[in-house]
C-alpha positions in Angstrom: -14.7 -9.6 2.3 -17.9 -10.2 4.6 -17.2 -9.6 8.0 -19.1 -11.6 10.7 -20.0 -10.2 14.6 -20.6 -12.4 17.4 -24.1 -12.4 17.0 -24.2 -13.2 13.8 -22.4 -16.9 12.7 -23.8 -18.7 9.9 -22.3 -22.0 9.0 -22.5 -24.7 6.5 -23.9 -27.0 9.7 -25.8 -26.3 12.7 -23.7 -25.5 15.5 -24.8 -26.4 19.2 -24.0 -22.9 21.2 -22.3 -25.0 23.9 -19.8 -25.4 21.2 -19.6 -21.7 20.6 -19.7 -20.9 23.9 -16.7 -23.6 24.9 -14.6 -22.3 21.6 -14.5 -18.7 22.3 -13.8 -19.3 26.0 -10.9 -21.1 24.5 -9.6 -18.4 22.7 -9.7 -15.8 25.7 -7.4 -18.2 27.1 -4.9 -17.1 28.2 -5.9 -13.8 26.9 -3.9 -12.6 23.3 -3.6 -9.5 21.5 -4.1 -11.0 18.0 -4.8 -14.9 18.2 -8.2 -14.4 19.6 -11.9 -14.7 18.5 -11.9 -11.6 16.4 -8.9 -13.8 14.4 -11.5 -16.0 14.1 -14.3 -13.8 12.7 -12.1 -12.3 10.3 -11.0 -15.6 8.6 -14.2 -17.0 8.3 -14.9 -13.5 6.5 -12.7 -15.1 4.5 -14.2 -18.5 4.5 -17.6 -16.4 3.2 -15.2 -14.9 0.6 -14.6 -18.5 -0.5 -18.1 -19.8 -0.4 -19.1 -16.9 -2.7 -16.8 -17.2 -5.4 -14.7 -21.1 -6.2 -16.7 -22.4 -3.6 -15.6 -25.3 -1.0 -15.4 -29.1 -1.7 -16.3 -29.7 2.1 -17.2 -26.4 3.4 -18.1 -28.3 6.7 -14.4 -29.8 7.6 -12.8 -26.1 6.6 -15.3 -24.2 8.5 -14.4 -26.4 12.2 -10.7 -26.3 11.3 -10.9 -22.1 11.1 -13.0 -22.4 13.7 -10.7 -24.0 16.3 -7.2 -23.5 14.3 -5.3 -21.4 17.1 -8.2 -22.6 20.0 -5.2 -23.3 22.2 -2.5 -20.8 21.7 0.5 -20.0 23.9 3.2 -17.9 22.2 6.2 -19.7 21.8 5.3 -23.0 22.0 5.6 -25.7 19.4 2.8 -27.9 20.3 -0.8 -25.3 19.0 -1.4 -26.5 16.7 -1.1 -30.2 17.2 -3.2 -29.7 20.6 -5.8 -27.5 19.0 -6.1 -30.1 15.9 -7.0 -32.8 19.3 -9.4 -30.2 21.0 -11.5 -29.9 17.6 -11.7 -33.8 17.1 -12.7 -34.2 21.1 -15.2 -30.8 20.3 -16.4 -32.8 16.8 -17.0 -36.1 19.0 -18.4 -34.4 21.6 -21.0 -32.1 19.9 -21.6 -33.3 16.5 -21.5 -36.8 16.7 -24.4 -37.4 14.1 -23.3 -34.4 11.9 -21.1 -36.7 9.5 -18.1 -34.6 9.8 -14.4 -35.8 9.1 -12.8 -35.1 12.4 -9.3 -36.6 11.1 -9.7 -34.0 8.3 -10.8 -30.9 10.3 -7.5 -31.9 12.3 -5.2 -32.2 9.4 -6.0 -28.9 8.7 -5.6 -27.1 11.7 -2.0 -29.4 12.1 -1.2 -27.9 8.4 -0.8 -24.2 10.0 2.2 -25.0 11.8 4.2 -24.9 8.7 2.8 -21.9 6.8 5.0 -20.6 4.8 6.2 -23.9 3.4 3.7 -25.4 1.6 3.7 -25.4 -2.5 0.4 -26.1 -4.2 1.3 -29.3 -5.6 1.6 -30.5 -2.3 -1.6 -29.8 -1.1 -5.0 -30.1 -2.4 -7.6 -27.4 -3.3 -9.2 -26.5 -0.1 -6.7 -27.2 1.9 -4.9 -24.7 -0.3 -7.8 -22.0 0.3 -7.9 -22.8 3.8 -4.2 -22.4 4.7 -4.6 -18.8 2.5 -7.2 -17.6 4.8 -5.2 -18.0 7.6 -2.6 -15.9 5.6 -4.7 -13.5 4.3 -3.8 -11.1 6.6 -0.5 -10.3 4.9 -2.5 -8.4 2.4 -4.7 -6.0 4.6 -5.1 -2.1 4.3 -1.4 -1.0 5.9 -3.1 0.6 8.8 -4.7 -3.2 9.5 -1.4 -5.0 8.8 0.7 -3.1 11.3 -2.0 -3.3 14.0 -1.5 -7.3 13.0 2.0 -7.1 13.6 2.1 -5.3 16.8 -0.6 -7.7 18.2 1.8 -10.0 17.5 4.5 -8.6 19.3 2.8 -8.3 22.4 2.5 -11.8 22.5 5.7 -12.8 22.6 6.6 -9.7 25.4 7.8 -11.9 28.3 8.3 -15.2 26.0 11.2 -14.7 24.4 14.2 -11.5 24.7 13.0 -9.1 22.1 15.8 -8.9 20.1 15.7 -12.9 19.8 11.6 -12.5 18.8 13.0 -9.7 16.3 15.4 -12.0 14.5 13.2 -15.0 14.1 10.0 -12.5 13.2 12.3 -10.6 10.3 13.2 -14.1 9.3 10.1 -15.6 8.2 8.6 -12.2 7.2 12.2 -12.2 4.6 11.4 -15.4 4.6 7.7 -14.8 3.0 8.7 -11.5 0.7 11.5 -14.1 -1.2 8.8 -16.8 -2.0 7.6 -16.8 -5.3 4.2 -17.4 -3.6 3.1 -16.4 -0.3 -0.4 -17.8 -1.4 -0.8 -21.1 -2.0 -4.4 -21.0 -4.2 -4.1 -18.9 -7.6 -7.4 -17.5 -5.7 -5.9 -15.7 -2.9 -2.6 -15.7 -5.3 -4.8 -13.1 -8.1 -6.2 -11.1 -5.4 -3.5 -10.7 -2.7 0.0 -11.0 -3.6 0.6 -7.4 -4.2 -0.8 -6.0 -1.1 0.9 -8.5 1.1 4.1 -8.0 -0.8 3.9 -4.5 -0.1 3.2 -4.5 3.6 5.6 -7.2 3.8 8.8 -4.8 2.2 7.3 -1.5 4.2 7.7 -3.9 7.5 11.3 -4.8 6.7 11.9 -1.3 5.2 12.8 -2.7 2.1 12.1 -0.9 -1.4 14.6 -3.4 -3.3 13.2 -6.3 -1.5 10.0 -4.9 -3.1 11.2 -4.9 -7.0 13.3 -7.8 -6.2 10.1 -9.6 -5.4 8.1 -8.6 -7.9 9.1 -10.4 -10.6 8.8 -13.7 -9.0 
């Protein structure tokens, strides 16, 4: 996977660096542990990944909604996505008004994430499939990567929520995940993924026979 610094950010449009400069304040705010702009780069490593192999439909539209997908993020609340999916159109309108980009479409996306972990591929369409499976991708990291991932995510919710009720509802979708037949939604991330992220998944839950169980699915 290409990984992308700071200083570095090609894109499949020229991007005004008010824009940058306005989205990664966003995601220092407030500041996160692991929803924050180095989320960001490592997705669109992701998104590179993509580019360079089945390739995008409408690379543009994919590339704002990872860009801005968790831009307003406050553990625990229900609305993220939904308010980020409005920042991006107001960001689109506001800074690419002549760059004929689908602003209801970049916002789809990004209100797509709030269900992760729910949607089958007949139900979505191709990139939206590969776009959702960045966002996952995660799941399938070396171990060391995939527990600093799920610490970050812990920390988060310190202070939002009692720990043994984040516990019970963060075991729950990771089980939640391990039983699906597919934790990726594109055959893509599907080929290339599924037995890592299964694997991190079971060491997580310290679960060898959740492991075999799985892996005939």
């Amino acid at each position: 996977m290409n990984r992308r610094s700071e200083s570095e950010f090609p894109a499949p449009l020229p991007l005004p660096s008010g824009l940058l400069d306005e989205v990664r304040a966003c995601y220092a705010t407030p500041p996160r542990a692991y929803h924050d702009f180095a989320h960001v780069r490592e997705v669109l490593g992701w998104f590179d990944a993509v580019a360079e192999g089945p390739g995008w439909d409408r690379p543009a539209e994919v590339f704002l909604a990872l860009l801005y997908h968790d831009a307003i993020y406050e553990a625990g609340r229900k609305d993220n996505e939904a308010r980020s999916a409005e920042l991006a159109q107001a960001a689109i309108a506001r800074w690419l008004p002549d760059a004929g980009v689908d602003a209801a479409r970049v916002a789809e996306l990004i209100r797509m994430t709030a269900r992760h972990g729910h949607w089958g591929g007949e139900a979505v369409d191709r990139d939206a499939a590969l776009f959702l499976d960045c966002d996952m991708a995660i799941l399938a990291a070396e171990p060391a990567r995939f527990d600093a991932y799920d610490t970050a995510i812990a920390q988060e919710y310190r202070g939002k929520l009692p720990a043994w009720m984040f516990r019970h509802y963060r075991r729950r979708f990771l089980r939640g995940l391990l039983a699906s037949p597919r934790i990726f939604v594109s055959d893509w991330f599907h080929e290339r993924c599924d037995g890592a992220a299964r694997a991190n998944l079971a060491r997580c839950l310290g679960s060898r026979s959740a492991l075999k169980a799985s892996a005939g699915r």
